[in-house]
PyMOL commands that place a pseudoatom at each C-alpha (Angstrom):
pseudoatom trace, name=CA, resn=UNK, resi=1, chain=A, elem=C, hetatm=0, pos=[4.899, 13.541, -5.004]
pseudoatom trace, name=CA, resn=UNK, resi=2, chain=A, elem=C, hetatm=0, pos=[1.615, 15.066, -3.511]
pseudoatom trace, name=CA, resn=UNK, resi=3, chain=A, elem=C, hetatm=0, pos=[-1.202, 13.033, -4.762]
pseudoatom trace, name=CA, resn=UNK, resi=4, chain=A, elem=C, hetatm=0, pos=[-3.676, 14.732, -4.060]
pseudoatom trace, name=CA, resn=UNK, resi=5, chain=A, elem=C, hetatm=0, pos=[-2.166, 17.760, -5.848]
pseudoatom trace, name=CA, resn=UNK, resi=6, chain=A, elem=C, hetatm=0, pos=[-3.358, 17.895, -9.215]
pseudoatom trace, name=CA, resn=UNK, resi=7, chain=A, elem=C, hetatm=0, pos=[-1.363, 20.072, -11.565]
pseudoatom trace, name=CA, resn=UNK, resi=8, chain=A, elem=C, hetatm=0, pos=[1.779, 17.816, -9.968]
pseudoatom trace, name=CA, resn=UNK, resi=9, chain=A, elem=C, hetatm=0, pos=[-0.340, 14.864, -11.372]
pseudoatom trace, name=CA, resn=UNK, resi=10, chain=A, elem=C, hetatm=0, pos=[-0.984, 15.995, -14.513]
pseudoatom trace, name=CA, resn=UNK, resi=11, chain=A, elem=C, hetatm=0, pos=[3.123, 17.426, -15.071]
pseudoatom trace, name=CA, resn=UNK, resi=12, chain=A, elem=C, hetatm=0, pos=[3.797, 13.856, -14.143]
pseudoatom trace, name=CA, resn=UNK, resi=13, chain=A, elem=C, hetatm=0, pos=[1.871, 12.031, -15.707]
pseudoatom trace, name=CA, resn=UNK, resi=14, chain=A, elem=C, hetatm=0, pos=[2.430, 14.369, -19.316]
pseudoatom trace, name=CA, resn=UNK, resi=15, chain=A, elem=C, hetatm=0, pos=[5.871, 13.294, -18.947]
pseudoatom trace, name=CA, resn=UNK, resi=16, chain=A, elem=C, hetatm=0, pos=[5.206, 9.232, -17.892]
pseudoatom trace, name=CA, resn=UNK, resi=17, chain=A, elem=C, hetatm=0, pos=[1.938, 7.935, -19.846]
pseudoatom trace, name=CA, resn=UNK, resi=18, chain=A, elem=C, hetatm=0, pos=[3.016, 4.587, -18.551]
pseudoatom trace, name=CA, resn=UNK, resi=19, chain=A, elem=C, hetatm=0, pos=[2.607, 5.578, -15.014]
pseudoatom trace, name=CA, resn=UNK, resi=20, chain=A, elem=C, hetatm=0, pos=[0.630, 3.045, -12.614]
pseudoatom trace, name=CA, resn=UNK, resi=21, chain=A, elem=C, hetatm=0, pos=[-0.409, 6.424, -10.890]
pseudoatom trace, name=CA, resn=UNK, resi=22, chain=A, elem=C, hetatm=0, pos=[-3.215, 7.300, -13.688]
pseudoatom trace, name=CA, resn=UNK, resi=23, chain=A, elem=C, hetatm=0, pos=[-6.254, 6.217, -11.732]
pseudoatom trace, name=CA, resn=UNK, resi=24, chain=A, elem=C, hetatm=0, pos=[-5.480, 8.886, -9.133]
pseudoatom trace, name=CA, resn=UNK, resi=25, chain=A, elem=C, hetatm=0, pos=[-5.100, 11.710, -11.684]
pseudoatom trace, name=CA, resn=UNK, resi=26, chain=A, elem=C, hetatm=0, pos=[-8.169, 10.024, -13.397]
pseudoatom trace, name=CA, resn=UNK, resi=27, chain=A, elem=C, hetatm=0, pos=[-10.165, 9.868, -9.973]
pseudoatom trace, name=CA, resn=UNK, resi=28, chain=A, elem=C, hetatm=0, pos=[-9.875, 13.285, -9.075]
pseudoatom trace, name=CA, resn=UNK, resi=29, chain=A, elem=C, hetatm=0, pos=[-11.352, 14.163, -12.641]
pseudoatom trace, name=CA, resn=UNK, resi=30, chain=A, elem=C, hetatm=0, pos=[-14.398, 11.780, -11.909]
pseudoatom trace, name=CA, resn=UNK, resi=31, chain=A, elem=C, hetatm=0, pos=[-14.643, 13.657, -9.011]
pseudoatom trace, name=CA, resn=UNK, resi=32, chain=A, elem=C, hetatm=0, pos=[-14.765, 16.813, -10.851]
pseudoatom trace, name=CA, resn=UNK, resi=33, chain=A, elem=C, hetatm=0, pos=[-17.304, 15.427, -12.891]
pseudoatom trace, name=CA, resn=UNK, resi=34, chain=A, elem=C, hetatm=0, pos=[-14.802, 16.235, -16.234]
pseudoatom trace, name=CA, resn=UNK, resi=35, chain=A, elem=C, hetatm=0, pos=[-16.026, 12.792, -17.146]
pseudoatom trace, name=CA, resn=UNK, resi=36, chain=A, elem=C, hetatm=0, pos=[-13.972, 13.270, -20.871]
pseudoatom trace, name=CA, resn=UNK, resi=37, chain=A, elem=C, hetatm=0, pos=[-10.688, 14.091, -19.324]
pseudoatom trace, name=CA, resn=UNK, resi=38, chain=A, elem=C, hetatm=0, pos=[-11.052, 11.064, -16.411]
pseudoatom trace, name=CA, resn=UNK, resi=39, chain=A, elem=C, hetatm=0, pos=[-12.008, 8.618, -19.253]
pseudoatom trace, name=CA, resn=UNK, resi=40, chain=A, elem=C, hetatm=0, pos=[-8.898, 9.766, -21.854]
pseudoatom trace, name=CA, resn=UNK, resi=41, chain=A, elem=C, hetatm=0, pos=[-6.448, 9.323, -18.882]
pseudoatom trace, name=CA, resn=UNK, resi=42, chain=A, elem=C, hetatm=0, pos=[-8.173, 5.819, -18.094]
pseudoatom trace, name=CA, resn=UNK, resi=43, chain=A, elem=C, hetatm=0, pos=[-7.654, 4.983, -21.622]
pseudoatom trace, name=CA, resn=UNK, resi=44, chain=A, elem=C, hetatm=0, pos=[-4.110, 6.125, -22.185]
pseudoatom trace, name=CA, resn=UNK, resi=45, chain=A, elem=C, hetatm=0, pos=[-3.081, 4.220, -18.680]
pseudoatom trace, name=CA, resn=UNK, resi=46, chain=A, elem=C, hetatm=0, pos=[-4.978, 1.050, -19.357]
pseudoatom trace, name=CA, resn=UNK, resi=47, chain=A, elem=C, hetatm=0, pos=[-2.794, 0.938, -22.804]
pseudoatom trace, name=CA, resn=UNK, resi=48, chain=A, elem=C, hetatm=0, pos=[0.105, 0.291, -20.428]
pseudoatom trace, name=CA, resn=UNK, resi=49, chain=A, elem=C, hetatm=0, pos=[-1.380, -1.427, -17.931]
pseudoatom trace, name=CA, resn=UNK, resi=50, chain=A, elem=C, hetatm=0, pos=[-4.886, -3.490, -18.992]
pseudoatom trace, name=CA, resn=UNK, resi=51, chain=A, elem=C, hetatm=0, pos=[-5.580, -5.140, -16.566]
pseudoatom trace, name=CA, resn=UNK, resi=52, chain=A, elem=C, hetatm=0, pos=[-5.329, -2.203, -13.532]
pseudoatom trace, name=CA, resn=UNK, resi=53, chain=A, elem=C, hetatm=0, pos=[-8.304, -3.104, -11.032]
pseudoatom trace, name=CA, resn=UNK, resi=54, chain=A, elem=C, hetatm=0, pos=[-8.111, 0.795, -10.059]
pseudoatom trace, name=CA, resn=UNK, resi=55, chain=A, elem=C, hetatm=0, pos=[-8.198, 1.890, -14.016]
pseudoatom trace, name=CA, resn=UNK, resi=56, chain=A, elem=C, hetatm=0, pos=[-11.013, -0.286, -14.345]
pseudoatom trace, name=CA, resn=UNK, resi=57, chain=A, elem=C, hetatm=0, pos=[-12.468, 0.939, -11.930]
pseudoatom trace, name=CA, resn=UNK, resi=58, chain=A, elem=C, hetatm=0, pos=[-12.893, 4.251, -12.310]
pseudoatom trace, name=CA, resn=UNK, resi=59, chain=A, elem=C, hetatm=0, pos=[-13.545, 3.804, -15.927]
pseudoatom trace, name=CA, resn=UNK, resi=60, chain=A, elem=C, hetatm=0, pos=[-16.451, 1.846, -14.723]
pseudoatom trace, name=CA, resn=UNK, resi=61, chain=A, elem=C, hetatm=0, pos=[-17.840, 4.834, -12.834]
pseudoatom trace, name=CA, resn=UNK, resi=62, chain=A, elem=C, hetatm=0, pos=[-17.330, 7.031, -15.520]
pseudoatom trace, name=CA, resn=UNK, resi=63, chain=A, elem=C, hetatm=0, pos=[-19.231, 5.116, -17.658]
pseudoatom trace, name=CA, resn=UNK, resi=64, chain=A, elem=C, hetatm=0, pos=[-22.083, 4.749, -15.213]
pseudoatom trace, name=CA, resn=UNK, resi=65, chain=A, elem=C, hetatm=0, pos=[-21.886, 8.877, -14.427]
pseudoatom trace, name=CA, resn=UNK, resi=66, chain=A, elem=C, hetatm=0, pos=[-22.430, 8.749, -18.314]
pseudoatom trace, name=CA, resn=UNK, resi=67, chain=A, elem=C, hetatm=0, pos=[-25.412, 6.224, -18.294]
pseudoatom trace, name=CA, resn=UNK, resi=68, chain=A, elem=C, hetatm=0, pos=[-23.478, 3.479, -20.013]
pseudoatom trace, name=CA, resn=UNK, resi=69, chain=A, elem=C, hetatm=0, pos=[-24.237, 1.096, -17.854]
pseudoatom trace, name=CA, resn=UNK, resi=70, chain=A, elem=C, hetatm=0, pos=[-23.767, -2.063, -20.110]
pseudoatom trace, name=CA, resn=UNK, resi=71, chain=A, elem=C, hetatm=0, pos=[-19.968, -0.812, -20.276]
pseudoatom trace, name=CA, resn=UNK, resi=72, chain=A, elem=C, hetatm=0, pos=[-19.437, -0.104, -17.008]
pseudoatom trace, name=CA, resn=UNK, resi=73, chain=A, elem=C, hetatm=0, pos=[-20.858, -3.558, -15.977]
pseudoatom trace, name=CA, resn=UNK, resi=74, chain=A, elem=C, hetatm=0, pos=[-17.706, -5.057, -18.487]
pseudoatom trace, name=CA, resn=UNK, resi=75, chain=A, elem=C, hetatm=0, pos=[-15.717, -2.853, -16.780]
pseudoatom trace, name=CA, resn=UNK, resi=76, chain=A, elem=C, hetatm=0, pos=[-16.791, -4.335, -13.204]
pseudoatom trace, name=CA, resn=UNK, resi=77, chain=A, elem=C, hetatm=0, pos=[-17.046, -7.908, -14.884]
pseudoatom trace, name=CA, resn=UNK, resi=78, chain=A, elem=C, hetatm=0, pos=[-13.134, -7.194, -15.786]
pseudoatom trace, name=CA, resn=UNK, resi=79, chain=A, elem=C, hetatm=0, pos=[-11.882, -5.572, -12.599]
pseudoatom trace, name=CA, resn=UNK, resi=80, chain=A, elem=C, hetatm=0, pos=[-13.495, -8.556, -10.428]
pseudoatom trace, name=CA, resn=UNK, resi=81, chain=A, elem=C, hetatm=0, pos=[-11.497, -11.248, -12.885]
pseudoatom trace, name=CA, resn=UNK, resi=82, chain=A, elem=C, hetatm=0, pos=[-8.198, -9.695, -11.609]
pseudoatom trace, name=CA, resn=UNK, resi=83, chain=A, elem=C, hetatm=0, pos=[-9.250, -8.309, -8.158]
pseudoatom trace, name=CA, resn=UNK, resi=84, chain=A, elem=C, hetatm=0, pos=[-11.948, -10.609, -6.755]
pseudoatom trace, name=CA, resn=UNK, resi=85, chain=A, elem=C, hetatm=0, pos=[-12.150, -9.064, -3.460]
pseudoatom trace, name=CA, resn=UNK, resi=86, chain=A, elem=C, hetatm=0, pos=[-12.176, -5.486, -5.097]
pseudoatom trace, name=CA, resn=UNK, resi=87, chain=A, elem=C, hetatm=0, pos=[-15.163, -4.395, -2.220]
pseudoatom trace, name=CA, resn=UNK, resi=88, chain=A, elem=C, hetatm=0, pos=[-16.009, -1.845, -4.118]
pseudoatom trace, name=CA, resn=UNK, resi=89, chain=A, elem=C, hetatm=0, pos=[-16.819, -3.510, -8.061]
pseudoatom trace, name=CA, resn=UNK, resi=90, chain=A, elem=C, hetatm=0, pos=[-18.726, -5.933, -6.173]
pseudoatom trace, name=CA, resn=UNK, resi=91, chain=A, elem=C, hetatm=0, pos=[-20.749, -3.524, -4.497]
pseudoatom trace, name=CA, resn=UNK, resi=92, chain=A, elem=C, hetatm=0, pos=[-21.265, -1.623, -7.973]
pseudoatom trace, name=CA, resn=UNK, resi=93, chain=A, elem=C, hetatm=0, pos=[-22.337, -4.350, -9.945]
pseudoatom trace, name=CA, resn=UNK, resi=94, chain=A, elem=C, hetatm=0, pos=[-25.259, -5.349, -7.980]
pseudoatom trace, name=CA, resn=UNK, resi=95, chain=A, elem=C, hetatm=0, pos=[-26.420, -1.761, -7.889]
for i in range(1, 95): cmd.bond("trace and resi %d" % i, "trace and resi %d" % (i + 1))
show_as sticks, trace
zoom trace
């Protein structure tokens, strides 16, 4: 699978809502700035998988594209309990 192709990402991940690959289908949204659709895959993935440093992750910048920055801090807060070297959370929160 191309990951970086993302009509292949969203046919997969249609068919696999459990996938661990939903914060790269979720990234390129962010990057899109279609800050709904990024945030509804984050949420559907995270069901699966709760504790995903990368799900968390980019949740946490859509919520700070948003201006929710008290949730994207718990979303940083979360993603450094399970990934305490994640560079980039670290980085984030002090912002």
């Amino acid at each position: 699978m191309d990951l970086k192709n993302q009509i292949e990402l969203e046919l997969y991940f249609a068919d696999h809502f459990e996938t661990v690959l939903f914060p790269v289908l979720a990234d390129i949204y962010l990057r899109q700035e279609d800050f709904r659709r990024a945030r509804k895959v984050c949420n559907i993935g995270l069901g699966y998988h709760e504790n995903d440093p990368a799900g968390r992750f980019v949740l946490a910048q859509v919520e700070k594209s948003e201006g929710n920055l008290k949730d994207a801090e718990k979303e940083l807060q979360h993603v450094l309990k399970y990934s305490p070297d994640h560079a980039g959370a670290a980085i984030m929160l002090c912002e």
